[in-house]
MDAnalysis code that builds the backbone (N, CA, C; Angstrom):
import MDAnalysis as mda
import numpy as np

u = mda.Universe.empty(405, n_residues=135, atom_resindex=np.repeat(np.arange(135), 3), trajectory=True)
u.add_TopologyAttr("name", ["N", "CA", "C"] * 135)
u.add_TopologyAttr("resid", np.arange(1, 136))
u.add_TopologyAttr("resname", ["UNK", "UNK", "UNK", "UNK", "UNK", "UNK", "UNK", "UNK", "UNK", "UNK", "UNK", "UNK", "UNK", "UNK", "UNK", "UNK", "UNK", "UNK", "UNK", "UNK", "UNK", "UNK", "UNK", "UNK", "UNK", "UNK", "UNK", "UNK", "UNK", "UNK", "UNK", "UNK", "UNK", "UNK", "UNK", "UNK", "UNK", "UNK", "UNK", "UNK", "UNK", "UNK", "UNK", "UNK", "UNK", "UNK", "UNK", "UNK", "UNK", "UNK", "UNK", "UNK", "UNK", "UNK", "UNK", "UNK", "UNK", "UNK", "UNK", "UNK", "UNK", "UNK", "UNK", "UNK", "UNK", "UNK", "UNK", "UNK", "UNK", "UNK", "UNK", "UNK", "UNK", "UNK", "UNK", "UNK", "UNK", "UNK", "UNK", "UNK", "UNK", "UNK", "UNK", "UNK", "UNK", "UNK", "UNK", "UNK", "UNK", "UNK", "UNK", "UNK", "UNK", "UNK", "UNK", "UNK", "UNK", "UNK", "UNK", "UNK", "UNK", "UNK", "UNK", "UNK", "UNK", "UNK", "UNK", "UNK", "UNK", "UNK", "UNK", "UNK", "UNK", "UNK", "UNK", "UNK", "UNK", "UNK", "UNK", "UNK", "UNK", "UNK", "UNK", "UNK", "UNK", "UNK", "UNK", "UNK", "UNK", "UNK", "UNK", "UNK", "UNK", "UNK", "UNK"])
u.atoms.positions = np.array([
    [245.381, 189.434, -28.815],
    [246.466, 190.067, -28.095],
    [246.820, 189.188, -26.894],
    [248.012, 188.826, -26.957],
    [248.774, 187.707, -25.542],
    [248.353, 188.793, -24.282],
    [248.699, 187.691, -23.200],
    [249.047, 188.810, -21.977],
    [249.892, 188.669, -21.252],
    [250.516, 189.608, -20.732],
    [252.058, 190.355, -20.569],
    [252.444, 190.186, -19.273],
    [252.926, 189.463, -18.882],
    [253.389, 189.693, -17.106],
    [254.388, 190.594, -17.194],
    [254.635, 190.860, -15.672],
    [255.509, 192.215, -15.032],
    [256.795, 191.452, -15.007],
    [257.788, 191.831, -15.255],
    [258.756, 191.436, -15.324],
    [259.859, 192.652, -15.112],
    [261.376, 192.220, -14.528],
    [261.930, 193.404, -14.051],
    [262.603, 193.734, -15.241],
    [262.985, 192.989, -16.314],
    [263.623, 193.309, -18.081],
    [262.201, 194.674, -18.717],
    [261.090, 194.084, -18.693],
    [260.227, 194.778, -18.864],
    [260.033, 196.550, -18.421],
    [260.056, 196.218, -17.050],
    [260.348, 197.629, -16.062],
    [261.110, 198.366, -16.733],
    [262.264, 197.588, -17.243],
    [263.345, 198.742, -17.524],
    [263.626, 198.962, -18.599],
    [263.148, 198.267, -19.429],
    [262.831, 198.806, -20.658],
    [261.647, 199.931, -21.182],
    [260.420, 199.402, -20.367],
    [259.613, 200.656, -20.216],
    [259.603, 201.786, -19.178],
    [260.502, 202.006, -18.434],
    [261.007, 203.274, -17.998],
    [262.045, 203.874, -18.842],
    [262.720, 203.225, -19.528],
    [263.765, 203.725, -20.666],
    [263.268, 204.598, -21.457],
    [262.038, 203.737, -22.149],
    [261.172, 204.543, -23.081],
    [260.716, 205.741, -22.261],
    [259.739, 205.760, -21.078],
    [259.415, 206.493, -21.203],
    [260.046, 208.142, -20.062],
    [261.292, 207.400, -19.862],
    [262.364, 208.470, -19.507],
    [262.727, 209.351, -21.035],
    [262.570, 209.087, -21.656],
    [263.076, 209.560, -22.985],
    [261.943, 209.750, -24.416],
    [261.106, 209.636, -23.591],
    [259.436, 209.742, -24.682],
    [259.532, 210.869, -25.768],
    [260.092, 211.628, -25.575],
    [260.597, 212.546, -26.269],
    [261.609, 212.335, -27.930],
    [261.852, 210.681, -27.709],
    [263.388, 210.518, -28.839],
    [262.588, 209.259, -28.948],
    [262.904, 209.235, -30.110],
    [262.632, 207.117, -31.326],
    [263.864, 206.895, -30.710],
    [263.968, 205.554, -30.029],
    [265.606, 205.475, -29.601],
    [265.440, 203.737, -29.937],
    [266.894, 203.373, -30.588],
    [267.049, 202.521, -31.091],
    [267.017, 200.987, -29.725],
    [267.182, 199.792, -30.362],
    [267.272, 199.144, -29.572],
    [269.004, 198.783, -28.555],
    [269.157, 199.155, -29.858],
    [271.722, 199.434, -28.951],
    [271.145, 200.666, -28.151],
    [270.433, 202.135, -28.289],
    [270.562, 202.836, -27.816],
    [269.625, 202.869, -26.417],
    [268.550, 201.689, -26.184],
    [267.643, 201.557, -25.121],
    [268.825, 200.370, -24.300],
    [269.615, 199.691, -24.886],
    [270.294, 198.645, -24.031],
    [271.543, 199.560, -23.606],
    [272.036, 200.341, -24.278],
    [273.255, 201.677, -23.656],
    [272.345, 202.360, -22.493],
    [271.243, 202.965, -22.511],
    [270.685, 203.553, -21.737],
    [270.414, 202.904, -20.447],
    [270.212, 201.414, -20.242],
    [269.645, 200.490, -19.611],
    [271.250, 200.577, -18.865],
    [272.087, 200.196, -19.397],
    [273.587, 200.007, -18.879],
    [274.127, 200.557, -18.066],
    [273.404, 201.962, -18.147],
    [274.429, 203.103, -17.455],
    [273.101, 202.880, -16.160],
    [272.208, 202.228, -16.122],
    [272.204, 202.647, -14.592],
    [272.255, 200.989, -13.578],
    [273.135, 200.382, -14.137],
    [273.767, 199.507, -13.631],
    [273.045, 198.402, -13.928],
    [272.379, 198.026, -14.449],
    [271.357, 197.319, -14.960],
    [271.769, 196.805, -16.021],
    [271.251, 195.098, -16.359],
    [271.593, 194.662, -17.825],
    [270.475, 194.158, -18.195],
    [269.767, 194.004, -19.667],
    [269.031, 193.592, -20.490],
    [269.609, 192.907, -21.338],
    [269.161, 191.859, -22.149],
    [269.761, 191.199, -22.676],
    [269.549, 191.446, -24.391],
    [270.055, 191.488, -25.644],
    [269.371, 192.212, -26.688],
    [267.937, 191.391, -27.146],
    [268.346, 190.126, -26.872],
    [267.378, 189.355, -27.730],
    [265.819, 189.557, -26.398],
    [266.211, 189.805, -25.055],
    [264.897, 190.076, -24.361],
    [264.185, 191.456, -24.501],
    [265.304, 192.551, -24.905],
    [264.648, 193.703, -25.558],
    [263.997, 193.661, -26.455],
    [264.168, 193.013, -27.247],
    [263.522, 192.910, -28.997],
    [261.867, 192.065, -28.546],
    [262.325, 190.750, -27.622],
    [261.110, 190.648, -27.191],
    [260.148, 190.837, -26.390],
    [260.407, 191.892, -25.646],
    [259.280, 192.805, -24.901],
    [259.179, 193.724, -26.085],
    [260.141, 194.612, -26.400],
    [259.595, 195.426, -27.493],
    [258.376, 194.767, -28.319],
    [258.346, 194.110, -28.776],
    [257.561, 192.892, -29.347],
    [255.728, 193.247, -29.058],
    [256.037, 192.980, -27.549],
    [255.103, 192.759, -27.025],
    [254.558, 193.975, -26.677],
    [255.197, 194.937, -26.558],
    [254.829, 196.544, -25.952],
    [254.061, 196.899, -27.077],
    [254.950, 196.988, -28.457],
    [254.041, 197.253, -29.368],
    [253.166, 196.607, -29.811],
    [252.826, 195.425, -29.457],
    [251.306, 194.856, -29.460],
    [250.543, 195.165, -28.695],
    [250.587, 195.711, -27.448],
    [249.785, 196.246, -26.885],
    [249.767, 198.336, -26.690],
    [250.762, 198.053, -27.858],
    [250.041, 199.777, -27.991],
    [250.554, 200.133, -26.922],
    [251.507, 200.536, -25.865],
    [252.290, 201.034, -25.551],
    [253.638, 201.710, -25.764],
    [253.749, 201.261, -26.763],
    [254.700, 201.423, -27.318],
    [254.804, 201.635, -29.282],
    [254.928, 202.525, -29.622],
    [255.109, 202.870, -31.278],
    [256.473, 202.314, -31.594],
    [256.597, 201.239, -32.436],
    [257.779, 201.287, -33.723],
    [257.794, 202.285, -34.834],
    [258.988, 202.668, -35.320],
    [259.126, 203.399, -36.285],
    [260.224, 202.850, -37.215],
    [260.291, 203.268, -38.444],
    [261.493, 203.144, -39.073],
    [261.597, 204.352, -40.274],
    [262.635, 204.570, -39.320],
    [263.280, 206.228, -39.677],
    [264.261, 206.768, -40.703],
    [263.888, 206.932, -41.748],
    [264.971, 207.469, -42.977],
    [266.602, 207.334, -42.337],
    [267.767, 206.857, -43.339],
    [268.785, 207.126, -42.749],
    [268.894, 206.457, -41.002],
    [268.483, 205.449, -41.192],
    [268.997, 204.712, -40.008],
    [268.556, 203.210, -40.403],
    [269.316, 202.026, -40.175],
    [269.148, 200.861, -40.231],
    [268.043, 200.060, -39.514],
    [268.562, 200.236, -38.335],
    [267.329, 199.675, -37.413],
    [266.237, 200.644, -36.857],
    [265.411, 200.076, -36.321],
    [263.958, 200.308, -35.857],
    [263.945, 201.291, -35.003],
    [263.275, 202.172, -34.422],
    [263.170, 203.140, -33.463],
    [261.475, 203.075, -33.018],
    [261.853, 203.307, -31.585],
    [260.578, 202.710, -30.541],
    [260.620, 204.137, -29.874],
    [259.070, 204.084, -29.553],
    [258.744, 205.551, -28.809],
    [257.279, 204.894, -27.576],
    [257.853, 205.805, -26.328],
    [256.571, 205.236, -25.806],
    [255.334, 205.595, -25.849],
    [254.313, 205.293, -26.033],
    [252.923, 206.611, -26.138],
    [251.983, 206.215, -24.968],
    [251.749, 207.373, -24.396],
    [250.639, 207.526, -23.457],
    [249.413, 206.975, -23.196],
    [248.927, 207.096, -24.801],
    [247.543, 206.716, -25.192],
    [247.623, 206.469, -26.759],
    [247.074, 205.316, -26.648],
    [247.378, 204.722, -28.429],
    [246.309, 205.765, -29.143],
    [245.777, 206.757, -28.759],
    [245.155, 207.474, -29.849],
    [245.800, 208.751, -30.034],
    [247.005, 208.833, -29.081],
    [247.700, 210.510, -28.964],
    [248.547, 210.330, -30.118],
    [248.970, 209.079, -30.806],
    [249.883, 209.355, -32.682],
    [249.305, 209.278, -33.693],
    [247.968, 209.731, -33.467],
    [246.863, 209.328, -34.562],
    [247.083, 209.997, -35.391],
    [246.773, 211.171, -35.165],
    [246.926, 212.469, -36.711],
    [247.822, 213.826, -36.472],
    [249.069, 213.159, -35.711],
    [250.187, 214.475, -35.856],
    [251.379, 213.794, -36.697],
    [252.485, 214.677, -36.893],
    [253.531, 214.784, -37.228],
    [254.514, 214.345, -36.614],
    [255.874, 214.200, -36.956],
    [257.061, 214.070, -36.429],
    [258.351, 214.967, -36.672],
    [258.551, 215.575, -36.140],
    [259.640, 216.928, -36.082],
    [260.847, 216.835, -35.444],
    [261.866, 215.632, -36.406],
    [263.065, 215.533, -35.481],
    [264.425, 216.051, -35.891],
    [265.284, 216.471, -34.925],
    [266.400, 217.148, -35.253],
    [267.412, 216.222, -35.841],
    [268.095, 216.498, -36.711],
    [269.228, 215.712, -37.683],
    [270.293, 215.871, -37.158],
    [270.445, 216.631, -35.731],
    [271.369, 216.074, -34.987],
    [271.624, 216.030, -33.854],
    [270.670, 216.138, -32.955],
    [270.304, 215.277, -31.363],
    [269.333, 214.219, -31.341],
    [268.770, 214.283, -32.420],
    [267.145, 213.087, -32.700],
    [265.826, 213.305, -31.958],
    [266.264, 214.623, -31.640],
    [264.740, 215.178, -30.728],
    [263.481, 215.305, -31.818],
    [262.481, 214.529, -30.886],
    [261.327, 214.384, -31.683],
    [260.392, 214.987, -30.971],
    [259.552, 216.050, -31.827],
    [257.973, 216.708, -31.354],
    [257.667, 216.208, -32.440],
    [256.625, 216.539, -31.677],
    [255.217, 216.028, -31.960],
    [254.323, 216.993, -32.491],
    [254.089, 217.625, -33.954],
    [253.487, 218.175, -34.722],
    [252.211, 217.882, -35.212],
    [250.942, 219.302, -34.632],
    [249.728, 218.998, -35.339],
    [248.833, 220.321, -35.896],
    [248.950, 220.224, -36.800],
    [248.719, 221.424, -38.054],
    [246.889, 221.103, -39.048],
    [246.328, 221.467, -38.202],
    [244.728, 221.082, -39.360],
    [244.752, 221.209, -40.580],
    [245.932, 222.303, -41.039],
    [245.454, 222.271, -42.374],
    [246.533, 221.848, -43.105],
    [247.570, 221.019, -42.367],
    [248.210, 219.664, -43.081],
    [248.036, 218.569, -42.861],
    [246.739, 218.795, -42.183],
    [246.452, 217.069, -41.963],
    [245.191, 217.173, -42.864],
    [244.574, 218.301, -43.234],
    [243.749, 218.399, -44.630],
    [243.815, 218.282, -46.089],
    [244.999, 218.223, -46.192],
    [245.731, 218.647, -47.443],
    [246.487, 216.836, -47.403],
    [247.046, 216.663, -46.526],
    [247.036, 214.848, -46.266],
    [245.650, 213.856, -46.312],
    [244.979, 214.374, -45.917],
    [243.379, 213.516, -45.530],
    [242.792, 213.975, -47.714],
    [243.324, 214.744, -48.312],
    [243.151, 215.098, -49.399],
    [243.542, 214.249, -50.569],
    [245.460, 214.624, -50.001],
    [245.888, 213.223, -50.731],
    [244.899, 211.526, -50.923],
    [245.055, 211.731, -49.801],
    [244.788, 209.920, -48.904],
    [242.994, 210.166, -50.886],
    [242.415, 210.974, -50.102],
    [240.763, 210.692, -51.079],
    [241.487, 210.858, -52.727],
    [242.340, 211.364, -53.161],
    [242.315, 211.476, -54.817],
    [243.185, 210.866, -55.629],
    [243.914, 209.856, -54.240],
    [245.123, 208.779, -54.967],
    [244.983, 207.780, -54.346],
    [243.936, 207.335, -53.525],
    [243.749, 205.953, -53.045],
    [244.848, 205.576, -52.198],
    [245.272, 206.164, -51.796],
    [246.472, 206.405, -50.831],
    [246.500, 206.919, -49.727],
    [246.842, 205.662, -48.232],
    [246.541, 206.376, -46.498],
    [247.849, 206.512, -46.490],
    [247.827, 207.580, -46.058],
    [249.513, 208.047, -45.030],
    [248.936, 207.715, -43.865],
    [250.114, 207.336, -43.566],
    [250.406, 206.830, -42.008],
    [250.493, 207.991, -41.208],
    [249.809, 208.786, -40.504],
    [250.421, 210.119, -40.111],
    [251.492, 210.588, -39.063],
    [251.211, 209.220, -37.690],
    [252.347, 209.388, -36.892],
    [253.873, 208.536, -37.373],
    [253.787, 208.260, -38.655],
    [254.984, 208.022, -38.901],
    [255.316, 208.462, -40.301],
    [255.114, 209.945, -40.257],
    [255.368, 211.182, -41.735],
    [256.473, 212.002, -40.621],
    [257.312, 212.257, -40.657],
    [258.279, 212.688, -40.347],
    [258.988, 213.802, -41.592],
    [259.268, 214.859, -40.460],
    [260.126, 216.322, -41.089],
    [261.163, 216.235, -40.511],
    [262.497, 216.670, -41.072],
    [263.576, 216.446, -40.310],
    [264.326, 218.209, -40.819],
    [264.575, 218.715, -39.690],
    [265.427, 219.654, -39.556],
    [266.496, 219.903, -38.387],
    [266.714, 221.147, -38.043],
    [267.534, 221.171, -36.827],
    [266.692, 222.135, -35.731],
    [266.612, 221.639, -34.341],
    [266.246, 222.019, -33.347],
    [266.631, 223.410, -33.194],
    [266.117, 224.463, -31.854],
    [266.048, 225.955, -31.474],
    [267.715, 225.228, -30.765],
    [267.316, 224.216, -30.036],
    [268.831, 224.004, -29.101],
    [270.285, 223.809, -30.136],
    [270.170, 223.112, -31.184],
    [271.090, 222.500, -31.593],
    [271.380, 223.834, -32.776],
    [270.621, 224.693, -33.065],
    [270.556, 225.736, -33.986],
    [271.476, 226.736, -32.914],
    [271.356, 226.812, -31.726],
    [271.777, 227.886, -31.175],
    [273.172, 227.494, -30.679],
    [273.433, 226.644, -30.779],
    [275.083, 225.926, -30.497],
    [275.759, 226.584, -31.426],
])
């Protein structure tokens, strides 16, 4: 694993994330976010801190059904996406964070009788939110 100096592209890319820890947000949608508070990043220096964030486990990549590019989430502690879920709305992109024992039993089941690991923090359910339901 390299090591990472502080940098002010950096800063604001990881306050982006984790202003919004809540949403996989794309890399157009972390450089829109970056924009509006007067601030510029450049795409190709996003992609490479992203890079680097998720090598050091600060940061989760994803790649999310129905979307082209990549989606980045920040995590707290590289062991807090170990064995939950992903519960995002199909139309604000709000993501919880789902953890159910006895679907991660019935997964840990799969995984033993088909030689097959699911990835668990990146098994994703997609429905519509209490907010976006009540609109």
């Amino acid at each position: 694993m390299q090591e990472f100096r502080n940098t002010r592209q950096k800063d604001l890319i990881l306050n982006c994330l984790k202003q919004n820890s809540s949403k996989h947000l794309t890399i157009n949608e972390i450089k829109r976010l970056i924009n509006k508070t007067n601030s510029y990043v450049g795409t190709a220096t996003i992609y490479r801190q992203l890079g680097k964030l998720v090598e050091l486990n600060i940061v989760r990549k994803f790649k999310i059904d129905g979307q082209n590019s990549a989606c980045f989430q920040y995590i707290k502690n590289a062991d807090e996406c170990c064995e939950h879920f992903h519960l995002i709305c199909s139309i604000c992109s709000k993501t919880v964070h789902f953890q159910d024992d006895n679907l991660i039993k019935v997964f840990r089941e799969i995984n033993l009788k088909n030689s097959f690991k699911i990835d668990f923090p990146k098994t994703v359910f997609y429905g519509i939110c209490n907010k976006c339901t009540s609109k």
